[in-house]
Structure formats: structure tokens, C-alpha cells
C-alpha positions in Angstrom: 0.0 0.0 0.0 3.2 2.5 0.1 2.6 3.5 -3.9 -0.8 4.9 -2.1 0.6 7.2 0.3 0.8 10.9 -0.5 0.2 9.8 -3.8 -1.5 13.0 -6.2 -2.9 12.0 -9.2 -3.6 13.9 -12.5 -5.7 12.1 -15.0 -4.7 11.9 -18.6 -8.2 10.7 -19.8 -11.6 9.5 -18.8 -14.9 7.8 -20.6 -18.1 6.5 -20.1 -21.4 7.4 -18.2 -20.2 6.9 -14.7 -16.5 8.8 -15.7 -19.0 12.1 -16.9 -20.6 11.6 -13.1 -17.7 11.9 -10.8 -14.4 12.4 -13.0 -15.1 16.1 -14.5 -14.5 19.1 -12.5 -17.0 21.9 -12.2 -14.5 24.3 -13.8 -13.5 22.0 -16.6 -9.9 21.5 -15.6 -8.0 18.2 -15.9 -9.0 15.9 -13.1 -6.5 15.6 -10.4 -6.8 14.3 -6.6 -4.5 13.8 -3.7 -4.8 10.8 -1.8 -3.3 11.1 2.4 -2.9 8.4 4.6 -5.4 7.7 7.3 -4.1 5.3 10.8 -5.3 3.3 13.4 -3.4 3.2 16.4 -3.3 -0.6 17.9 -3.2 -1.8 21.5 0.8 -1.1 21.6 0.3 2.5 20.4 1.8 1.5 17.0 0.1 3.0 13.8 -1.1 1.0 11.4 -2.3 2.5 7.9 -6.1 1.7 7.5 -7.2 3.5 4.6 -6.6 6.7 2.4 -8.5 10.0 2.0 -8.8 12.5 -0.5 -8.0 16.0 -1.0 -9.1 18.3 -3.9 -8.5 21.6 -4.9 -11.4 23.4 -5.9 -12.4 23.1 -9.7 -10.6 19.9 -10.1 -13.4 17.6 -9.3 -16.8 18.1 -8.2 -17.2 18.1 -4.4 -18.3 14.7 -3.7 -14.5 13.6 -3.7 -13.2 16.3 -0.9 -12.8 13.6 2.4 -13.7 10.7 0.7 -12.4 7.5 2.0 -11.4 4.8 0.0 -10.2 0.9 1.9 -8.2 -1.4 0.6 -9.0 -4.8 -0.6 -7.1 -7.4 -2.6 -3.2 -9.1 -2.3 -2.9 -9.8 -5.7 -0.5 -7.2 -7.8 -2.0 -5.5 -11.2 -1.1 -7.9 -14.1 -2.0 -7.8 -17.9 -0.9 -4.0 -18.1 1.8 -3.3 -19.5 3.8 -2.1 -22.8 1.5 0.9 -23.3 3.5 3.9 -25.4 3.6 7.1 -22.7 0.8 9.5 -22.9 -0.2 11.3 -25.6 -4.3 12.1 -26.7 -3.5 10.2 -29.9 -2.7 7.0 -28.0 -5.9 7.4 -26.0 -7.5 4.0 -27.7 -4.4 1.7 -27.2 -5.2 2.8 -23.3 -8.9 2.0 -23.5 -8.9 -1.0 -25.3 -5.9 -2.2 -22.9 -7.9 -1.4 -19.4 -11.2 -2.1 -21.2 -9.9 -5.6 -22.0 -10.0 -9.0 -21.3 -6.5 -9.9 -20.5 -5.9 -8.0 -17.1 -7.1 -8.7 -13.7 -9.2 -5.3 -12.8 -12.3 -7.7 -12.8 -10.9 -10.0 -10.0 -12.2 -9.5 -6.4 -8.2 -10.7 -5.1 -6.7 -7.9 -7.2 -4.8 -5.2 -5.1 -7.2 -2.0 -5.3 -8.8 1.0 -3.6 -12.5 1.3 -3.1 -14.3 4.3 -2.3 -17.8 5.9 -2.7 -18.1 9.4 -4.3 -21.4 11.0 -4.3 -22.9 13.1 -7.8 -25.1 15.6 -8.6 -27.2 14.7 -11.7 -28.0 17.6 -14.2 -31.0 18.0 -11.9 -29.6 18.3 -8.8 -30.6 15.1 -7.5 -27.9 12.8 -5.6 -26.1 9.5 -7.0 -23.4 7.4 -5.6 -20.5 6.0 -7.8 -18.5 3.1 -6.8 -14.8 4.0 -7.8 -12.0 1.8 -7.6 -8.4 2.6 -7.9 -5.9 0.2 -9.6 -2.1 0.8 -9.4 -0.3 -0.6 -12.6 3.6 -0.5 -11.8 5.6 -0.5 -14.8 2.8 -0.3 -17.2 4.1 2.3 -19.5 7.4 2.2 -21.4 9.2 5.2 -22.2 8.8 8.7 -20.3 8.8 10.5 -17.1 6.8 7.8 -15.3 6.0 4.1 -16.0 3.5 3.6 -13.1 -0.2 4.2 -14.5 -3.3 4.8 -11.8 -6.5 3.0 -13.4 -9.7 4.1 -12.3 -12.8 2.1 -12.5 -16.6 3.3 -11.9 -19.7 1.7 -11.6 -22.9 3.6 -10.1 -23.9 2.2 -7.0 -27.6 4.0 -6.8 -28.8 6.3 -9.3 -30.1 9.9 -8.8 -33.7 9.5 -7.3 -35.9 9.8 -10.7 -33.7 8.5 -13.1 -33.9 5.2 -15.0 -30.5 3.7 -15.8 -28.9 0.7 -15.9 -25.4 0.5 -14.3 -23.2 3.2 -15.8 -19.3 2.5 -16.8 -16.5 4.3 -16.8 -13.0 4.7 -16.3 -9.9 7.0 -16.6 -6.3 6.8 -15.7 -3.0 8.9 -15.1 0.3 9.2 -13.7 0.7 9.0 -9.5 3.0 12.0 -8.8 
């Protein structure tokens, strides 16, 4: 879990219903988040990191994200990511069709990921709930200023009170910092 800590992400990219929910910021910007370490303290007074929570600045994603918690699950690494060029927009469907694959592990409940839950205003103002889970991908690009790759999967988890939807996908990724 020490790729997590004090980890900030920017994201390069983002599709999908659920991505237009919870990955755009109110002032257009590129996404970006910071994610800070959160402890227990055990019987012996030792700390023991427990989960992560997010920080925002203003405009860079819509509110829901500021203090959101997000646990980790899995002990199985990131696998079947890999050999993707570094980022550029023109490369954007070499990245989709590699996270959007079959031949990873995102799907698998033993891989290594971050779960949170980020609440969403529809268009209306009503209030949805997006699961969103966080995938870290070490080594995954060859070839510029950072090879790591955060992977960010979304599903909604209920829909805005009115609205008839089945579940929504999406996803985005970008370098940890």
C-alpha cells in the first residue's frame, strides 16, 4: 500500500457514463486528486495504515470527492498491463482497449485496489453514488517521465432519485505524482 501514500494523481483521460458523473470538474480543468494516509493506532500505540482519504482543490473535481475515504482490498498485484506507449491524446484507444480488455485482472475481487464511494449531482440536482476503484499498474508504460499508470474504475452504485439507468461505466487513468 506505500505507492498509495501521498500519492496526487492527475488524469490523462476518462470515458463512459459513470467517468461524466464523478471524474469532470466543475470548472472544466484536468481531473486531479491527492490521496493522504489515514491510521489506526493498535493496543501497543503503533500506527497501522487503515485507509486513504482525498483532497481536492477546488475546480478539479466536483465536491463529492473532498474527504472521501477509499479501503483497501485485494493481495494480488496489477497484471496484464503493460507495454503501453507514454501518454499522448492520440494514443488514447491503445489505453482504453488495454484497461477495457479482457487480459488483465481489474475484474478480479483478489486484485490489489482502492474502493471508495463518491457522491454526484445529476443535471438536476438530484444525488447518486458511484463506486470507484483505484488500480495501481507499476511498470505499465514504457518510455517517459513515469512508467506507473493509476487506473480508475466506476460503476454507479444507486442512481439519482428519478432517473432510469442501468449500471453506468466508466473509467480514466493517469500518472501518481
Amino acid at each position: 500500500m506505500d505507492y498509495w501514500r501521498d500519492k496526487t494523481i492527475k488524469l490523462n483521460d476518462s470515458w463512459g457514463p459513470g467517468a461524466a458523473n464523478v471524474l469532470r470538474g466543475p470548472l472544466g480543468s484536468a481531473p486531479e486528486f491527492s490521496l493522504r494516509a489515514r491510521y489506526l493506532r493498535g493496543t501497543q500505540a503503533a500506527r497501522q495504515l487503515a485507509q486513504f482519504r482525498v483532497e481536492i482543490s477546488s475546480g478539479y473535481l466536483s465536491d463529492g470527492w473532498q474527504d472521501a475515504v477509499f479501503t483497501p482490498f485485494g493481495t494480488v498485484p496489477v497484471t496484464g498491463i503493460a507495454g503501453l506507449p507514454p501518454w499522448d491524446s492520440s494514443k488514447a484507444d491503445v489505453y482504453h482497449d488495454l484497461i477495457i480488455g479482457p487480459n488483465h485482472n481489474l475484474g478480479d475481487y483478489k486484485t490489489e485496489r482502492l474502493e471508495g464511494v463518491i457522491p454526484f449531482l445529476d443535471a438536476s440536482g438530484a444525488v447518486g453514488y458511484d463506486t470507484v476503484r483505484l488500480f495501481y499498474a507499476s511498470k505499465a508504460v514504457q518510455g517517459g517521465p513515469n512508467e506507473d499508470l493509476v487506473i480508475l474504475k466506476i460503476a454507479t452504485y444507486a442512481a439519482a432519485p428519478g432517473t432510469v439507468q442501468v449500471r453506468q461505466d466508466g473509467g480514466g487513468h493517469g500518472p501518481p505524482d
